[in-house]
C-alpha positions as CSV (number, residue, x, y, z in Angstrom):
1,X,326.3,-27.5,104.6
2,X,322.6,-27.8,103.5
3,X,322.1,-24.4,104.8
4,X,324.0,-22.8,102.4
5,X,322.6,-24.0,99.6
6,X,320.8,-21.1,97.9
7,X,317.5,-23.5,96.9
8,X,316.0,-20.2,94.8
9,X,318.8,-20.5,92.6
10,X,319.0,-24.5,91.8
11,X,314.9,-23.9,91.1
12,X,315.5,-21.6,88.6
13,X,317.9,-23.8,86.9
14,X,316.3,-26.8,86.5
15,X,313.0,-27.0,85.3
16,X,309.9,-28.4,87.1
17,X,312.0,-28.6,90.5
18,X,310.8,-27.2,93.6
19,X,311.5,-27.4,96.9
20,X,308.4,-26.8,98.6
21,X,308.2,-27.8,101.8
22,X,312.1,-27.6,102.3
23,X,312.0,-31.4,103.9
24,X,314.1,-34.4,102.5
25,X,311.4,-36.5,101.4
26,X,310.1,-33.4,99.2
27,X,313.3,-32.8,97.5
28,X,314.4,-36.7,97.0
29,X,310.8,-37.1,95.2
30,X,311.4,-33.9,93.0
31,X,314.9,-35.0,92.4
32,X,314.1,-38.8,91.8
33,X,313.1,-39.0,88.0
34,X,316.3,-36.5,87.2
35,X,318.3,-39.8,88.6
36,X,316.3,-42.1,86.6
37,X,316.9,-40.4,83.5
38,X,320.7,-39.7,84.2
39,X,321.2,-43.0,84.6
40,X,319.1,-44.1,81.7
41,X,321.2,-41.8,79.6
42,X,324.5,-43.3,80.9
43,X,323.5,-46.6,80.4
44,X,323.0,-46.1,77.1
45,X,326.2,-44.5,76.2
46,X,328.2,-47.0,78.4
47,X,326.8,-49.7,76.0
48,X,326.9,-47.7,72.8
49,X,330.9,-47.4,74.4
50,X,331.4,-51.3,74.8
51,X,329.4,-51.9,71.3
52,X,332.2,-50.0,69.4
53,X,334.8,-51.1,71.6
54,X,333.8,-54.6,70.3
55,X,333.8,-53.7,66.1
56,X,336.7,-52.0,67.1
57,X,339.1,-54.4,68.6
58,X,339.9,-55.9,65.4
59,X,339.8,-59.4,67.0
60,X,342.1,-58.8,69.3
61,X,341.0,-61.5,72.3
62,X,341.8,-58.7,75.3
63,X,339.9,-55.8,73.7
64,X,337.4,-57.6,73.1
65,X,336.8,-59.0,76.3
66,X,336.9,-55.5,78.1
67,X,334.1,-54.5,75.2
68,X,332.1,-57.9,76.0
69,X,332.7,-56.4,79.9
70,X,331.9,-53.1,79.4
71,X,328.3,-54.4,77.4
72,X,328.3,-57.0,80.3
73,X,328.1,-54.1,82.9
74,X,325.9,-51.6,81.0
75,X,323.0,-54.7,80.9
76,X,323.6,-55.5,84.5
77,X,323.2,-51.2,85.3
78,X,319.8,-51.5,83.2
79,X,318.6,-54.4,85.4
80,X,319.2,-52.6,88.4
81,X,318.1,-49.1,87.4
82,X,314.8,-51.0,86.2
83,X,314.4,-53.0,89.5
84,X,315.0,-49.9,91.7
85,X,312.2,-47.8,89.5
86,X,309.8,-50.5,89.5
87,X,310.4,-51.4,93.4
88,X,310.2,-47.3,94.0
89,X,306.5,-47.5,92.2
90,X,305.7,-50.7,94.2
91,X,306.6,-49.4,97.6
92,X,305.0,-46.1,96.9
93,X,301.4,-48.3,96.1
94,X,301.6,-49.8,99.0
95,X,302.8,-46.9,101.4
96,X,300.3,-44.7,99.5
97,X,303.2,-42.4,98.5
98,X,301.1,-40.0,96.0
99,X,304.3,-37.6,95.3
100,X,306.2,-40.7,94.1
101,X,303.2,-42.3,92.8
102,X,302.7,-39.4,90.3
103,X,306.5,-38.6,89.5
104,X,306.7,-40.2,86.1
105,X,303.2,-39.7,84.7
């Protein structure tokens, strides 16, 4: 299925992206800070979600449990999201990834 990707095409649409080399590794480090900032971006609007959910259930105990949940879930995402970036960065210090090492400077 990989093999009929046409690669040329997916360059030219997203800026910065290359897949030189054509291996994995190259194309999960060019790829990787496009998943950081999806997710940063879905995070946010998951919680920006659950905060109106919250002013407006109108006190009503069952919405505003599903908003508290919703908030609940958005904060746990964040922690995770930040753990996995910061444990990417670590591992690539001490693998002496430079790729990775440089993705997000």
């Amino acid at each position: 299925m990989l093999a009929q990707v046409d690669f040329g095409a997916v360059e030219k649409q997203i800026p910065n992206f290359k897949f030189a080399g054509g291996d994995l590794g190259q194309i999960v480090s060019d790829a990787l800070p496009y998943f950081f900032g999806a997710a940063g971006i879905l995070l946010l609007l998951y919680l920006v979600w659950g905060g109106l959910g919250l002013m407006l259930s109108r006190g009503d105990p069952k919405a505003v449990q599903a908003a508290r949940d919703k908030i609940t879930g958005a904060l746990i995402g964040f922690v995770i999201v930040f753990t996995a970036f910061w444990l990417t960065r670590i591992i690539a210090d001490i693998l002496g990834l430079e790729p990775i090492k440089n993705i997000f400077k």
